[in-house]
Steps between C-alpha positions, in 0.01 A plus 500: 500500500805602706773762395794314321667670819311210738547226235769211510645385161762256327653562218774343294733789483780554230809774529850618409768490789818765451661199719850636604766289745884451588674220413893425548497885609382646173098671458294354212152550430258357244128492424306230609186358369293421780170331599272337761204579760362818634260534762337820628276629714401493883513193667726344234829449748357654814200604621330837464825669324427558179819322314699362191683188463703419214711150444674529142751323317749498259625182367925501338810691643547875377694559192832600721525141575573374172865613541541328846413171352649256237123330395166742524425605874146394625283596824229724621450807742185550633361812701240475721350834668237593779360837426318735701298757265356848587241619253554789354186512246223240567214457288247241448662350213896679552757510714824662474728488851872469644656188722775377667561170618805287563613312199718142533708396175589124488756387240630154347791576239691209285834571335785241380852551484626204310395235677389649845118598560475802743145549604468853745195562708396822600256632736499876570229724696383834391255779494285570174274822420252527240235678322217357347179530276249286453153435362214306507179337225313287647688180669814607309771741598794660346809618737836682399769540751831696510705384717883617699622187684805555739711165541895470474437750205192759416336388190137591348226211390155598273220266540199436273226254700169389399260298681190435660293622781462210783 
């Protein structure tokens, strides 16, 4: 059996995103529920590198919004991330490591002022870095990530993934 280093997995990952933006020239922040895909390993985006993608999701506007809009906001912001990782333990079953990866943020927000819809699209580039632990039993793997993504604002993210070997 190959080290969980040389092994590919998906997992449905789950997390909590310290999500922090300007709007009409003032800073908010507020944490975001998020989920969606991961995918490590080598040969997951590239070959040969050994790598972690991550597409996740959260679905509503942030709280702030509430007071720009006359009926409840709605939308989504999604994050999607390309990883390189450097081990920094590797054992057959364990892996802790560091990344960094560029990170692209995609956002749809609603809000109504009386009787005017305004919907804003957003797409910013950035840089993320992370560390990372996971393990392995069997076909099934466990991964937590801590994450420092660097948009328009700095803000952290905490994953929880689990999945299966493929």
């Amino acid at each position: 059996r190959e080290p969980f280093l040389f092994t590919r997995s998906i997992s449905f990952a789950i997390g909590m995103n310290e999500y922090k933006e300007a709007v009409n020239g003032y800073d908010y922040s507020d944490h975001l529920l998020t989920y969606g895909l991961k995918l490590t390993g080598p040969d997951v985006l590239l070959t040969g590198p050994l790598m972690d993608v991550n597409i996740v999701a959260h679905y509503g506007a942030p709280i702030y919004y509430n007071g720009l809009s006359s009926i409840k906001p709605s939308g989504f912001i999604l994050w999607t991330d390309a990883n390189f990782l450097l081990p920094i333990v590797a054992r057959d079953h364990a892996l802790v490591g560091v990344g960094a990866g560029s990170l692209l943020v995609i956002s749809n927000i609603q809000t109504t002022q009386v009787d005017r819809t305004n919907s804003t699209w957003q797409f910013n580039l950035g840089v993320n870095l992370e560390v990372t632990a996971g393990f392995r039993w069997d076909d099934l793997c466990l991964r937590v990530d801590a994450k420092y993504l660097f948009e328009n604002k700095t803000y952290g993210h905490v994953q929880l993934s689990a999945g299966t070997i493929f």
